[in-house]
Backbone as CSV, one residue per row, in Angstrom:
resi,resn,N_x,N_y,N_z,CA_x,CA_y,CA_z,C_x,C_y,C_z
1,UNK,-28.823,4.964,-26.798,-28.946,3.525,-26.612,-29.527,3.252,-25.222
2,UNK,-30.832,3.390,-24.783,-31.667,3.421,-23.513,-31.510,1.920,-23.239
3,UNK,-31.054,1.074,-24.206,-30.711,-0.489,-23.552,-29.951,-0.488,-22.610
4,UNK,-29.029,0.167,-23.056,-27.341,-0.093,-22.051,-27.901,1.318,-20.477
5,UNK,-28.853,1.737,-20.544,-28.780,2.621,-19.233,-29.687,1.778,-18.002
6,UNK,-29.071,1.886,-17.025,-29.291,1.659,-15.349,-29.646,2.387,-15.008
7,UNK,-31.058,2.186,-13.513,-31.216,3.420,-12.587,-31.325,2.495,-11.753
8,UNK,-30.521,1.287,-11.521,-30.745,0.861,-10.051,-29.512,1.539,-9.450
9,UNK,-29.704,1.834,-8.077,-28.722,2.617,-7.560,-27.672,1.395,-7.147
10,UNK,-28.204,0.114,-6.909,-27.483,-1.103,-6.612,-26.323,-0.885,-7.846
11,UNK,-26.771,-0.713,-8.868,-26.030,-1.018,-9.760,-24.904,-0.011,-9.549
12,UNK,-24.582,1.299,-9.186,-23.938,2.309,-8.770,-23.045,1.891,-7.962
13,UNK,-23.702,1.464,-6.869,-22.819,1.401,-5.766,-21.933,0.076,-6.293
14,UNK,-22.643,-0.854,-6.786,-21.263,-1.991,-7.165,-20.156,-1.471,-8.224
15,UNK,-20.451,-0.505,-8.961,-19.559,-0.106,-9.938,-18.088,1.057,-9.178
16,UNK,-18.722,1.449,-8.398,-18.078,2.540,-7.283,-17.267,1.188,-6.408
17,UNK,-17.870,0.309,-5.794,-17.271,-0.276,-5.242,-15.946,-1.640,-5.644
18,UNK,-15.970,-1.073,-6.892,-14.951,-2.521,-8.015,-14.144,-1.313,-8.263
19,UNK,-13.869,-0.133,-7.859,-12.949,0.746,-8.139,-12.813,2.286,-7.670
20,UNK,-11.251,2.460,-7.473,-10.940,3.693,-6.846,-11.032,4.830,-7.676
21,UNK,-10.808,4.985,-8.947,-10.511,5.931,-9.743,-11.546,6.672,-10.329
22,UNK,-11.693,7.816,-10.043,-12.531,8.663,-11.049,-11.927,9.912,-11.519
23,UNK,-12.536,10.249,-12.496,-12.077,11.350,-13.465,-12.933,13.100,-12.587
24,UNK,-12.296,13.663,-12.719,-13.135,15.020,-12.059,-13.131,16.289,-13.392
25,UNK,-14.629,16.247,-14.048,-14.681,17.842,-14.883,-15.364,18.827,-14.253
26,UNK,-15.092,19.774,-14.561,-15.141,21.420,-14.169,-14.261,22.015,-15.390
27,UNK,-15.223,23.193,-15.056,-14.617,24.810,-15.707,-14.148,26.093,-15.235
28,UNK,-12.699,26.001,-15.170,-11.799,26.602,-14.352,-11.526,28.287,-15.095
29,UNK,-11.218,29.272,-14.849,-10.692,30.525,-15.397,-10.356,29.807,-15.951
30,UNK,-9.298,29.425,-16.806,-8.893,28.936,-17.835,-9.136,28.103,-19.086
31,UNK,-10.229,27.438,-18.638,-11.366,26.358,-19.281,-11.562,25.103,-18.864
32,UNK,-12.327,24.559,-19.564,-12.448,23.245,-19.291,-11.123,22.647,-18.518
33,UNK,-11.237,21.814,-17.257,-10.238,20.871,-16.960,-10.794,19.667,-16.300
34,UNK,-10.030,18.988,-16.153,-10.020,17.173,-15.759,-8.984,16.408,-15.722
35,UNK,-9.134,16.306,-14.133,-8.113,15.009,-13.620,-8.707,13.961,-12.439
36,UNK,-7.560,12.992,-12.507,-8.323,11.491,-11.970,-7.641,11.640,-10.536
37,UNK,-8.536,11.067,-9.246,-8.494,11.261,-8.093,-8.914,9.855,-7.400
38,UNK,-8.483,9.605,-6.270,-9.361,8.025,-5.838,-10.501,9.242,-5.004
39,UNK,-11.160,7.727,-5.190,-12.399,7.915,-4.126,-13.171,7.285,-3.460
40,UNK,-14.084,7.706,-3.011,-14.897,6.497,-1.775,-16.366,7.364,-1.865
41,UNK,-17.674,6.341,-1.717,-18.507,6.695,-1.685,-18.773,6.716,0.178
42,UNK,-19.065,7.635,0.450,-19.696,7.300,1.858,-20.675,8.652,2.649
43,UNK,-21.776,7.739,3.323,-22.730,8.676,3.324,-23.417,9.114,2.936
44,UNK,-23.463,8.245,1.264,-24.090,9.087,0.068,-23.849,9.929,-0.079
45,UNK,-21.982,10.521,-0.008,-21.804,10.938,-0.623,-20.401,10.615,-1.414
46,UNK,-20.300,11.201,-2.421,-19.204,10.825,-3.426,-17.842,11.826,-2.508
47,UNK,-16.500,11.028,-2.074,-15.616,11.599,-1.349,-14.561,11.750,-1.575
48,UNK,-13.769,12.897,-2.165,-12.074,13.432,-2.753,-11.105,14.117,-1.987
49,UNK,-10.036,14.217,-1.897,-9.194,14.576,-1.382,-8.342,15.006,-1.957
50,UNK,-7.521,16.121,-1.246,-6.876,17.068,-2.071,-5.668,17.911,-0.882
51,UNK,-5.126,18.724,-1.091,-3.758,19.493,-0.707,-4.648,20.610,-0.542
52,UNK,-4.838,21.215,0.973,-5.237,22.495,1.088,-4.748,23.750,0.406
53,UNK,-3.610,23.176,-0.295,-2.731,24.379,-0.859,-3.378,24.202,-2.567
54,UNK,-3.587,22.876,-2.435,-4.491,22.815,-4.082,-4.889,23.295,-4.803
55,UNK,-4.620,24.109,-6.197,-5.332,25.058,-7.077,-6.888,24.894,-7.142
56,UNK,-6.531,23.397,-8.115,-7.854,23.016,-8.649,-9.001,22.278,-7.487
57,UNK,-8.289,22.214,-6.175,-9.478,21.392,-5.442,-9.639,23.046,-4.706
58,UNK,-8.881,24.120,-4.490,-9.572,25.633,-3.936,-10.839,25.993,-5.166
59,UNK,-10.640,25.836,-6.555,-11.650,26.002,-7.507,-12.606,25.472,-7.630
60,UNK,-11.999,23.755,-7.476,-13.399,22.830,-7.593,-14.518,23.255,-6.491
61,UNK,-14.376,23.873,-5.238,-15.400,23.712,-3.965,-15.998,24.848,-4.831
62,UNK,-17.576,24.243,-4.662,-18.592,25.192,-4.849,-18.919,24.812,-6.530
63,UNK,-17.932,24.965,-7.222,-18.150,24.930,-8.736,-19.554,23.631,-9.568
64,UNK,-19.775,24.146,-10.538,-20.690,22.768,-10.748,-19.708,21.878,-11.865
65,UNK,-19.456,20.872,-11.441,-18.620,19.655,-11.905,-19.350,18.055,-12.485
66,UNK,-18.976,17.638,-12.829,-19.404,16.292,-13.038,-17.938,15.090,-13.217
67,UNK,-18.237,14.121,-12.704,-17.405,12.560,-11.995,-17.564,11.737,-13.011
68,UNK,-16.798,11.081,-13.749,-16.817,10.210,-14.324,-16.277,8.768,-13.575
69,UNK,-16.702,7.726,-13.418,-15.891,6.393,-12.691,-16.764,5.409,-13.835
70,UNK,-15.354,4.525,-14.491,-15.425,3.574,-15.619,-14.801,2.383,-15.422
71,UNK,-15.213,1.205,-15.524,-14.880,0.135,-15.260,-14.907,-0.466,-17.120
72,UNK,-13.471,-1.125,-17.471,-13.796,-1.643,-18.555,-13.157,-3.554,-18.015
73,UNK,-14.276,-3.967,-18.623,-14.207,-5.719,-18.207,-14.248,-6.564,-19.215
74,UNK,-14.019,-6.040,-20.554,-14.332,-6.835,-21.796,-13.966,-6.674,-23.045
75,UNK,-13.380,-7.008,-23.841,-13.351,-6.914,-25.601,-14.245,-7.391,-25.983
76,UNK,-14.990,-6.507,-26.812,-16.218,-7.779,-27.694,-15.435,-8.328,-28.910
77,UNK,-14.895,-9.203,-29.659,-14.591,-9.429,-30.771,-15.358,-9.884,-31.163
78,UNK,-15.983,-9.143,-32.779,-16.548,-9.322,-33.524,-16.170,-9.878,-34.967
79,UNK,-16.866,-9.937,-35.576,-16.449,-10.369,-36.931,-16.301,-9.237,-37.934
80,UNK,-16.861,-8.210,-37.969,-16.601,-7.158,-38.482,-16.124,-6.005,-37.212
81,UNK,-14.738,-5.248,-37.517,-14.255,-3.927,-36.827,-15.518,-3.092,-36.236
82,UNK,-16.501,-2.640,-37.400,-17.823,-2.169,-37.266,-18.116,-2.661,-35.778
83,UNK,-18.953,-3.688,-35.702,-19.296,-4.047,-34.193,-18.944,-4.329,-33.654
84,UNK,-17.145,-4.336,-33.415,-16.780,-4.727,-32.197,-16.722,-3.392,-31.199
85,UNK,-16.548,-3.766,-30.014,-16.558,-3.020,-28.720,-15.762,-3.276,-27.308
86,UNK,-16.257,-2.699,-26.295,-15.462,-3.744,-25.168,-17.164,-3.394,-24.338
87,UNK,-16.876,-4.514,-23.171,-17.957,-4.347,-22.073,-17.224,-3.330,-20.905
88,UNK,-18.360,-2.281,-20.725,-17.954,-1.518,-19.435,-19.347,-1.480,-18.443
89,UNK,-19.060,-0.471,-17.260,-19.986,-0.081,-16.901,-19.231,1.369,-16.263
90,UNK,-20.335,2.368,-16.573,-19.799,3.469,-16.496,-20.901,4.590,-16.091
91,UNK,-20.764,5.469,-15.063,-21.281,6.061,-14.867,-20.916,7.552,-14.786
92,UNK,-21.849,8.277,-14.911,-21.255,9.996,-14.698,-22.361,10.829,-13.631
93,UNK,-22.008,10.920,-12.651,-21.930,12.188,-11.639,-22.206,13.448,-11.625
94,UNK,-23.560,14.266,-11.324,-23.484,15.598,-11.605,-23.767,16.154,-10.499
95,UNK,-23.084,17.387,-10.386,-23.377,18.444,-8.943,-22.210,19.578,-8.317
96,UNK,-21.924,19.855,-7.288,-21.496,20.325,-7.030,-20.680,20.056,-6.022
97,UNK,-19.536,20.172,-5.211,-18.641,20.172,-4.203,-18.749,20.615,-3.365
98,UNK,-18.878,20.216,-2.107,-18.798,20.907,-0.796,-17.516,20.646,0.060
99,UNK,-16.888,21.625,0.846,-16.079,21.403,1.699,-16.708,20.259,2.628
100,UNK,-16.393,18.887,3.148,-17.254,18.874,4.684,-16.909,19.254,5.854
101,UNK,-17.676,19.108,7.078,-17.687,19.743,7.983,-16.495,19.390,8.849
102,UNK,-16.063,20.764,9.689,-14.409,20.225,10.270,-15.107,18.891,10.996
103,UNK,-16.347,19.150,11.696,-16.313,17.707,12.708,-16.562,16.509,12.291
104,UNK,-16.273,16.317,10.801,-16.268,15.220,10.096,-15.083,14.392,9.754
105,UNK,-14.535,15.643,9.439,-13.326,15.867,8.360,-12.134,14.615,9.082
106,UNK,-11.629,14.248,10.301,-10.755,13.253,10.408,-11.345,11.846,10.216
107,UNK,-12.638,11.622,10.668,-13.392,10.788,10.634,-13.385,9.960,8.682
108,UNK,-14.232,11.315,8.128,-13.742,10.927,6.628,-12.812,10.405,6.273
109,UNK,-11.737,11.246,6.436,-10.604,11.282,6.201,-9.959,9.594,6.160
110,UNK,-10.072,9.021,7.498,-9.913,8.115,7.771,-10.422,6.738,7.381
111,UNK,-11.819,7.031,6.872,-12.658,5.853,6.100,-11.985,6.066,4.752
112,UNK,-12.172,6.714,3.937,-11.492,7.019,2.845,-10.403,6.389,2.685
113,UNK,-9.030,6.762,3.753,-7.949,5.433,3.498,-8.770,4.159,3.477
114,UNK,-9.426,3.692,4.740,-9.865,2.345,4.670,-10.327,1.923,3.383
115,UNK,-11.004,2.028,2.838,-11.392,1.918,1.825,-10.346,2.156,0.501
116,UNK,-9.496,2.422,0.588,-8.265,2.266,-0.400,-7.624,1.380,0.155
117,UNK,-7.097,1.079,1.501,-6.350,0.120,1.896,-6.880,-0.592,3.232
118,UNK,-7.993,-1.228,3.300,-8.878,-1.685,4.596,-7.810,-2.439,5.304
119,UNK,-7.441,-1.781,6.677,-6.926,-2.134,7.918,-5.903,-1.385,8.248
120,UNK,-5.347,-0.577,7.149,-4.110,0.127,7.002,-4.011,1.278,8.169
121,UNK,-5.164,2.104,8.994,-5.040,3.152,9.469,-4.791,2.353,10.978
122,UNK,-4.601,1.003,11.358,-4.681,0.767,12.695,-3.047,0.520,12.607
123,UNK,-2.364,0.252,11.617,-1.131,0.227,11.641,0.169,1.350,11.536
124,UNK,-0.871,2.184,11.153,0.811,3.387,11.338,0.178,4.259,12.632
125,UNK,1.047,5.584,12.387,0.578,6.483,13.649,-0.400,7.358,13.180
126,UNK,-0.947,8.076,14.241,-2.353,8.709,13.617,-1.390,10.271,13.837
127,UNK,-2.758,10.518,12.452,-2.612,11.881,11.194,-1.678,13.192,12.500
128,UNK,-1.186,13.772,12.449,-0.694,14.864,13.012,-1.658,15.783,12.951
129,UNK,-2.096,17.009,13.771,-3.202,18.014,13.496,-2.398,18.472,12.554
130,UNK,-1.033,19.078,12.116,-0.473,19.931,10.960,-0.834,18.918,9.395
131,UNK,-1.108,17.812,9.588,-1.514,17.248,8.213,-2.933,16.891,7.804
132,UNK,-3.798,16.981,9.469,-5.434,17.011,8.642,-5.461,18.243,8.372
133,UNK,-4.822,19.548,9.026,-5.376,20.809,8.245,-4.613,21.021,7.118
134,UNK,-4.039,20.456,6.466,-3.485,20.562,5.114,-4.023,19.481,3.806
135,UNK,-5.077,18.518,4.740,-6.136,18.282,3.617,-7.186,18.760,3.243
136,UNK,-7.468,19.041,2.370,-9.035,19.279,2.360,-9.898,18.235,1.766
137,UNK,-10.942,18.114,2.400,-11.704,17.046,1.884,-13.076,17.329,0.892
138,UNK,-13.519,16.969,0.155,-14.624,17.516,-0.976,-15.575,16.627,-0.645
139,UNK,-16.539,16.746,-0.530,-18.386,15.707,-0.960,-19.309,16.273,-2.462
140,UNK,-19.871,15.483,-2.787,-20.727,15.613,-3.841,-21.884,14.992,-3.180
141,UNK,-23.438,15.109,-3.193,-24.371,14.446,-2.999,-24.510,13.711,-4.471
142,UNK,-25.415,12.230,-4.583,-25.536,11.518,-5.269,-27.369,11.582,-5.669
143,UNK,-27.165,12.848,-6.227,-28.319,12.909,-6.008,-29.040,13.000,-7.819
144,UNK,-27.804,13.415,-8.495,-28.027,13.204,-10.319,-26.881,12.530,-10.539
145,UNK,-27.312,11.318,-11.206,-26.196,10.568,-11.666,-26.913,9.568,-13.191
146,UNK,-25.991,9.069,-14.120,-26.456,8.664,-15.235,-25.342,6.808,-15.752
147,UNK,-26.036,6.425,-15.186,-25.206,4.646,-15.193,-25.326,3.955,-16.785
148,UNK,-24.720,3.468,-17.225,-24.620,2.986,-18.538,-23.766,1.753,-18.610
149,UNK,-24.345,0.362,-18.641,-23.671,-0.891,-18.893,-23.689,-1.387,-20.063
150,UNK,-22.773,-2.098,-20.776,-22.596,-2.322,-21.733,-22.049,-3.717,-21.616
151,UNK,-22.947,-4.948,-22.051,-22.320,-6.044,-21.817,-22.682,-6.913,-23.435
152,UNK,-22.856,-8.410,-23.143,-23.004,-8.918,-24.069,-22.084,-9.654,-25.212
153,UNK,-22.677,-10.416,-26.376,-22.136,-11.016,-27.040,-22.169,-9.848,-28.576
154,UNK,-20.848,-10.390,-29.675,-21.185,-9.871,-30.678,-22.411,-9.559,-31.836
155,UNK,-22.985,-8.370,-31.918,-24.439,-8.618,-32.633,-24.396,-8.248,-34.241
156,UNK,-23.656,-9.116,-34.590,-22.876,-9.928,-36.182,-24.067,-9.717,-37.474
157,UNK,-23.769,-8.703,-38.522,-24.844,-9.157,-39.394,-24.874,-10.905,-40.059
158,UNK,-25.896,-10.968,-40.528,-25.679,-12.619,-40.949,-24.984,-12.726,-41.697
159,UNK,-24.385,-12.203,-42.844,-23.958,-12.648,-43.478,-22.073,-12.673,-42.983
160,UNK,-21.792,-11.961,-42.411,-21.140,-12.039,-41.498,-20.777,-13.011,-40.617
161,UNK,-22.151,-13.713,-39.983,-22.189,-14.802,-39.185,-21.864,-16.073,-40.136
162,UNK,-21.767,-15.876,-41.149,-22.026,-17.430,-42.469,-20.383,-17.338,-42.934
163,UNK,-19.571,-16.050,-42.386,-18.450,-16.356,-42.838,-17.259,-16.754,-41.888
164,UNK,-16.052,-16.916,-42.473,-14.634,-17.532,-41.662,-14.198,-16.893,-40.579
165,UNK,-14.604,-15.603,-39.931,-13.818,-14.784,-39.019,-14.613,-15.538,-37.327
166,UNK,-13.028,-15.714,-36.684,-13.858,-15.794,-35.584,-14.467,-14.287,-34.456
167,UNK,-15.657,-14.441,-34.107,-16.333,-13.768,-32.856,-16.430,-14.395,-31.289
168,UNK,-16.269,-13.074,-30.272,-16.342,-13.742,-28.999,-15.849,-12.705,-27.843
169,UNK,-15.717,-12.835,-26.750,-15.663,-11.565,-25.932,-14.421,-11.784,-24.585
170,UNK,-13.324,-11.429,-25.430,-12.165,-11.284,-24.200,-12.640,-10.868,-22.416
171,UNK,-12.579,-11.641,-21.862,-12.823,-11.424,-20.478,-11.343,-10.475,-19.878
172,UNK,-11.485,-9.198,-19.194,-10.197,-8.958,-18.767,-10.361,-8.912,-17.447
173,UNK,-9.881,-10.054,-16.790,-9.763,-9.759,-15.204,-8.897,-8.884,-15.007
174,UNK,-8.926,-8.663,-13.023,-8.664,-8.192,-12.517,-6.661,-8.082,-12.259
175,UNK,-6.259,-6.777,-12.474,-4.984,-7.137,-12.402,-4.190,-7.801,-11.604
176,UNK,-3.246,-8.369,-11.574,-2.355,-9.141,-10.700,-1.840,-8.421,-9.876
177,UNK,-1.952,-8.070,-8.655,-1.597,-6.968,-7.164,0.164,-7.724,-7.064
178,UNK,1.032,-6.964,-6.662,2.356,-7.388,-5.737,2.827,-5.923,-5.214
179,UNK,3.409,-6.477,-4.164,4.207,-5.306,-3.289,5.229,-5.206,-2.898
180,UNK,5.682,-4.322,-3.393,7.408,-4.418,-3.176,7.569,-3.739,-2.226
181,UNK,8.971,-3.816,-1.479,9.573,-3.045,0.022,9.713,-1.769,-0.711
182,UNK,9.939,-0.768,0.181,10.567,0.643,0.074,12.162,-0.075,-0.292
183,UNK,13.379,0.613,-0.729,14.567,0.536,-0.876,15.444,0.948,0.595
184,UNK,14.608,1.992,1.464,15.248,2.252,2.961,14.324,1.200,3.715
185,UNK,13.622,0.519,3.276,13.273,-0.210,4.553,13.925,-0.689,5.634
186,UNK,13.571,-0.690,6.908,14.883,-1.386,7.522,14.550,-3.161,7.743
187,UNK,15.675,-3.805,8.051,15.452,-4.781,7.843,14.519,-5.577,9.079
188,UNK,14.027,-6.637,8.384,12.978,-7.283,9.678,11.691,-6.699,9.820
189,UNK,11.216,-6.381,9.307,10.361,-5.430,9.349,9.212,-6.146,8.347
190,UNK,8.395,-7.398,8.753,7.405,-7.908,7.836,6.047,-6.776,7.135
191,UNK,6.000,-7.682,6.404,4.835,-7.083,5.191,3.508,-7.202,5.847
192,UNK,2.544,-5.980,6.360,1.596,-5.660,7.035,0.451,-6.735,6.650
193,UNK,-0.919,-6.665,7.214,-1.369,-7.475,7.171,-2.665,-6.762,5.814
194,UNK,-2.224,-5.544,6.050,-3.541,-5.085,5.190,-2.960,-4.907,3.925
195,UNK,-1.641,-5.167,3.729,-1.024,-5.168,2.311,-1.032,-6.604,1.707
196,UNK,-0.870,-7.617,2.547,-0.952,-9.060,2.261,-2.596,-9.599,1.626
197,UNK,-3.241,-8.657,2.391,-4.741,-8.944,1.722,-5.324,-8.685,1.221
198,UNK,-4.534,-7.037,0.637,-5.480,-5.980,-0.978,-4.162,-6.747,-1.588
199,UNK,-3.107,-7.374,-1.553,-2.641,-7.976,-2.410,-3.332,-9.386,-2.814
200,UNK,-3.846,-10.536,-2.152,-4.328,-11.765,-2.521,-6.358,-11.349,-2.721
201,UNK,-5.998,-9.992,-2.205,-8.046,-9.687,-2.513,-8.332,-9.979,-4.453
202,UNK,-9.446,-10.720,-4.923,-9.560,-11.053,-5.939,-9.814,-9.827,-6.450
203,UNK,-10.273,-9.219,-5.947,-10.382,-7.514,-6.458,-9.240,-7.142,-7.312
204,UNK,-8.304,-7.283,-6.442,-6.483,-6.662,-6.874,-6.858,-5.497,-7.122
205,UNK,-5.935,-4.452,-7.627,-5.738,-3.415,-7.296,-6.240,-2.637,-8.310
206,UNK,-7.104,-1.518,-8.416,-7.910,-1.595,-9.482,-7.803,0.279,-9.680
C-alpha cells in the first residue's frame, strides 16, 4: 500500500517525538527476540539504555537489529468489519548498535532523561561515577528507516454506504497524565516543577 508510505524525514521526527516507546528486534543465540525500551532521538541518532550487566543490550551492541516506534490515534469505524481499521503512524528502523563514546556517554545520558522528563535532571543530584558506569548507552544511525501513515475516513463499498450501519473514526487522544507521591515520601515536600508540567503537557504521558 505505497499510499500510506512517508519519506519525509519531518514526518519521522514528529512521530519519534509524540512518543517514548519503541520495540527493539534482533537475533539472539537463542532466536528471534524483542522488547520495548524508551527512547530519544538525538544527533541523528536513535538512543537506548540499558544495565551494563544487561544480557540482551551486551548482545544487542554490534548485532543487526531493527526499531519499531507506533503511534495509534484512531478507530476507523466502518460499516462493514472488512474495512474497518484504526489510524497510526508507524515506522521501522534498520541497522545496527553502537556503544557511544565514553566522552559522550554522561552528556547523552542526561538528554535522554530530559527528554522523558524535561527539567527533571536540574532537580535531583547528579549521576554518581558508580552508576554512569553501570549504564550502557546504545546509538543506531538513522540512516534506513521505512515510515507508514495510515489516516483517513471509512472507504465503504456503496452498497454498504446505502445501508443502516453507522461509519466514522474514533479520535483517541492523548492519555490523562497524574502523579502520585511515593508512600515514604516525607512530608512537605511539594510536587516538582517538571512533574507538574509532563503532567498538564497536552502530550500526557505517552
Amino acid at each position: 500500500m505505497p499510499e500510506k508510505m512517508s519519506n519525509d524525514y519531518a514526518d519521522l521526527e514528529a512521530l519519534c517525538a509524540s512518543t517514548t516507546l519503541a520495540h527493539v528486534a534482533y537475533t539472539g543465540d537463542s532466536g528471534p527476540l524483542i522488547f520495548p525500551t524508551a527512547f530519544a532521538l538525538l544527533d541523528g541518532q536513535l538512543v537506548i539504555h540499558g544495565s551494563t550487566g544487561s544480557r540482551w543490550m551486551r548482545h544487542l551492541e554490534g548485532a543487526k537489529a531493527s526499531v519499531a516506534i507506533t503511534r495509534v490515534t484512531g478507530l476507523v469505524v466502518a460499516r462493514s468489519t472488512f474495512e474497518s481499521s484504526v489510524h497510526y503512524r508507524s515506522a521501522v528502523i534498520f541497522g545496527s548498535f553502537t556503544r557511544a563514546d565514553s566522552e559522550r556517554h554522561e552528556d547523552l545520558l542526561t538528554r535522554l532523561s530530559e527528554r522523558l522528563i524535561p527539567g527533571r535532571t536540574s532537580e535531583t543530584r547528579a549521576s554518581l561515577r558508580k552508576e554512569l558506569a553501570a549504564t550502557m548507552l546504545l546509538e543506531m544511525p538513522l540512516d534506513h528507516w521505512s515510515l507508514r501513515v495510515s489516516e483517513g475516513w471509512p472507504e465503504d463499498e456503496d452498497e454498504d454506504i446505502a445501508g443502516e450501519a453507522w461509519a466514522g473514526v474514533i479520535h483517541l487522544g492523548d492519555p490523562v497524565a497524574t502523579a502520585e507521591a511515593a508512600p515514604d515520601l516525607r512530608v512537605g515536600i511539594p510536587e516538582p516543577e517538571s512533574v507538574r508540567a509532563l503532567v498538564q503537557s497536552p502530550r500526557g504521558i505517552v
